[in-house]
C-alpha positions in Angstrom: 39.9 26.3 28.1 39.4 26.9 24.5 38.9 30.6 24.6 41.3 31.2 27.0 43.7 29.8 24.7 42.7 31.8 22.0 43.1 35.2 23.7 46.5 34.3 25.0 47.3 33.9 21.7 45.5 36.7 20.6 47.4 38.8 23.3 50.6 37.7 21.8 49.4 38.8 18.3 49.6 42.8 20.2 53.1 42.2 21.2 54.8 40.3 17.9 52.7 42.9 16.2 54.6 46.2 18.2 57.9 44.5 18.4 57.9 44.1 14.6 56.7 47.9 14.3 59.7 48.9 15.4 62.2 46.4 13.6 60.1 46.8 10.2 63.1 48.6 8.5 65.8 46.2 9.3 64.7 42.6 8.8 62.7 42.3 5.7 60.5 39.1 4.8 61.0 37.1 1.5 62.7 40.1 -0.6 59.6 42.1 0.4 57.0 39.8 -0.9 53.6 41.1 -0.3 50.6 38.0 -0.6 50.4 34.7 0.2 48.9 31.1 -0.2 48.6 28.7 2.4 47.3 25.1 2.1 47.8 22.6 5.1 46.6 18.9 6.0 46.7 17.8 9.5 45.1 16.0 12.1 42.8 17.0 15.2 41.7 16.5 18.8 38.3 17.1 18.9 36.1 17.7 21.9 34.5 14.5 23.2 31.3 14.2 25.6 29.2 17.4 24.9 25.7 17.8 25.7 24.8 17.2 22.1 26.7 14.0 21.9 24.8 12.8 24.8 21.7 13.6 24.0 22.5 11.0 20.5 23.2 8.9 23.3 20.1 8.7 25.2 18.2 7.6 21.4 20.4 4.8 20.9 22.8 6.0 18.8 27.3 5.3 18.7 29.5 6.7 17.6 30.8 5.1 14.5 33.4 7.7 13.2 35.6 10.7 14.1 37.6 11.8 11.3 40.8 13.7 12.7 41.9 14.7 9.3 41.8 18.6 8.6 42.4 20.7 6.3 43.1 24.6 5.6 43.7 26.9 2.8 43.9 30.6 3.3 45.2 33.8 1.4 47.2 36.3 2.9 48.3 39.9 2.6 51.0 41.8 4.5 48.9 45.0 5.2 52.5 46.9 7.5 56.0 45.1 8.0 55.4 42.1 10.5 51.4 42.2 10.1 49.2 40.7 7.6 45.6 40.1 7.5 44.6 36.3 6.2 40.9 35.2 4.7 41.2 31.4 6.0 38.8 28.3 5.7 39.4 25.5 7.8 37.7 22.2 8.0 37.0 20.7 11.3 34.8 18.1 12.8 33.8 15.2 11.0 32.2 12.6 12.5 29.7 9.7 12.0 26.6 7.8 14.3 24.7 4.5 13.9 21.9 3.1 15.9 19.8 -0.2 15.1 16.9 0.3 13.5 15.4 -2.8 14.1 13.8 -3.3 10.5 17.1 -3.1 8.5 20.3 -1.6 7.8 21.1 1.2 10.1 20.1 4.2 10.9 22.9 6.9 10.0 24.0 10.6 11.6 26.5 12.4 10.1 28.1 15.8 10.1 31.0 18.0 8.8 31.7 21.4 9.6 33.7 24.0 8.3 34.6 27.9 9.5 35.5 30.9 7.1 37.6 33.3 9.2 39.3 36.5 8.8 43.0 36.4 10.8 44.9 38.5 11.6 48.9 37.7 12.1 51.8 39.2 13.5 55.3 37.3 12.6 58.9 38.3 13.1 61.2 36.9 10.7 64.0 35.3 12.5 66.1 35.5 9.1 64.4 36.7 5.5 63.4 33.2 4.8 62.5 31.8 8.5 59.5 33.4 10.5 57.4 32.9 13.6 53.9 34.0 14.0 50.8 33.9 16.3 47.2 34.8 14.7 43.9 34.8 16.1 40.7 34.7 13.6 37.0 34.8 14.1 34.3 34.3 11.7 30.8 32.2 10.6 31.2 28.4 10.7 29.2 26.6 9.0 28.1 22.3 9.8 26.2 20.4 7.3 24.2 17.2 9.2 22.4 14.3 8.0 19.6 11.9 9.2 18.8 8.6 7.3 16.2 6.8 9.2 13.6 3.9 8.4 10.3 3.8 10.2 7.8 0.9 10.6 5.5 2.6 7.9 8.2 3.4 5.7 11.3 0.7 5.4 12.7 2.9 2.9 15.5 5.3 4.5 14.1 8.8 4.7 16.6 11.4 4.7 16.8 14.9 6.3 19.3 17.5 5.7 20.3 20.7 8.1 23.1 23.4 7.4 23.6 25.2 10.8 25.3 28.3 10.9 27.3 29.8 14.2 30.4 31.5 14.7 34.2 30.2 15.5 37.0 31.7 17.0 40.8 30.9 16.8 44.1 31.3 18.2 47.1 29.5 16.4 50.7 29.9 15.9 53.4 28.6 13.7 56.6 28.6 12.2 57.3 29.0 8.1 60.6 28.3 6.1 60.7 29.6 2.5 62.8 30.9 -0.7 61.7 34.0 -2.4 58.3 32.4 -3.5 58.0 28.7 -1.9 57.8 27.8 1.2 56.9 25.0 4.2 55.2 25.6 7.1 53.9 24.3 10.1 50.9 25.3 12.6 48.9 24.7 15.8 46.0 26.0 17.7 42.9 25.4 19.0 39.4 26.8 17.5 36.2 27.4 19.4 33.1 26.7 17.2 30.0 25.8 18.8 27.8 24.8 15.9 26.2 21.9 15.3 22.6 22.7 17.1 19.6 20.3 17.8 15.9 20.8 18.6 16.8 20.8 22.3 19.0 23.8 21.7 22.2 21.9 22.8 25.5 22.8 20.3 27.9 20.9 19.9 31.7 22.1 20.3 33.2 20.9 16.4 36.5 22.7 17.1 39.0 21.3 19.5 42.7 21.7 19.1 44.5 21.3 15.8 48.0 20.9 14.1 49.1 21.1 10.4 52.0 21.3 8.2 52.0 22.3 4.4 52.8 24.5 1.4 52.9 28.0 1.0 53.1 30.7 -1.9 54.8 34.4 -1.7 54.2 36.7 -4.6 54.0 40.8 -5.3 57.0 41.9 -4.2 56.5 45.4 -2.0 58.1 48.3 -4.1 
């Protein structure tokens, strides 16, 4: 589901990106503005009931938290009229697990992940200061876990630390209203980013669908 909403997406990308070819002389975007910043807060749906989150599951522990807050900054750079090439980090899944340790306070699971992406974006500007866009983006993504656990030898909590690496891909589209260097915007999608990984060999899926609205930048007007 995921990645067949990504290359939909990614197939619109191909047709923004040739029907702005062809209109790049008459309709340009923010006086001809050449880089901008994007920075966006939102909220989430992520994907429930994987194998991974099962397998916490079947050693006793719940879920005690999942955070739908995200969160993206990226840097873009019109490359031709009506196509621009973004360098985008995103975070995504946050979540937290308890289980009884039977000797104490908890034992705790927690994890965050976050993806660094290249995008690229087509976007046909309805006026000079109002313009659609899809964008699809792949990259590394990158999940940070830990493990606090006591033991019956050790009632101290022992902590363990893993930063898996794996790889992400996105499909999004959005909508942006601006002046000449400050704008709004707003954003969807849905990312694919199978990371998280445990000694099983089971991912989980810490991407899920998304939306966000926020601030963005224009600067370096094209000469």
């Amino acid at each position: 589901m995921g990645l067949r909403t990504s290359l939909v997406l990614a197939s619109l990308l191909v047709v923004l990106a040739s029907r702005g070819s062809a209109l790049a002389d008459d309709r340009p975007f923010v006086d001809g503005q050449r880089f901008g910043l994007e920075l966006g807060i939102g909220g989430g749906w992520p994907v429930e009931g994987t194998d991974y989150t099962r397998t916490l599951e079947t050693f006793g522990f719940e879920r005690w938290s999942a955070s739908p807050f995200r969160f993206s900054a990226a840097f873009e750079g019109i490359v031709v009229p009506y196509f621009s090439l973004l360098l985008q980090t995103n975070l995504l899944d946050k979540r937290e697990w308890n289980r009884d340790s039977g000797i104490g306070p908890d034992d705790h699971f927690n994890w965050n992940t976050w993806t660094l992406d290249l995008h690229a974006r087509a976007f046909f500007p309805v006026t000079e200061w109002f313009r659609v866009y899809v964008q699809f983006g792949v990259g590394p993504a990158f999940t940070s876990s830990r493990l606090y656990v006591r033991t019956t030898t050790n009632r101290d909590q022992d902590k363990y630390r893993e930063i898996h690496v794996g790889y992400n891909v996105a499909g999004l589209a959005g909508l942006e209203l601006t002046s000449t260097h400050v704008g709004f915007f707003m954003q969807g999608g849905y990312f694919y980013a199978p990371t998280p990984k445990n000694l099983l060999g089971l991912r989980h899926q810490s991407g899920g669908g998304l939306l966000l609205v926020g601030l963005s930048a224009h600067f370096g007007r094209i000469r």
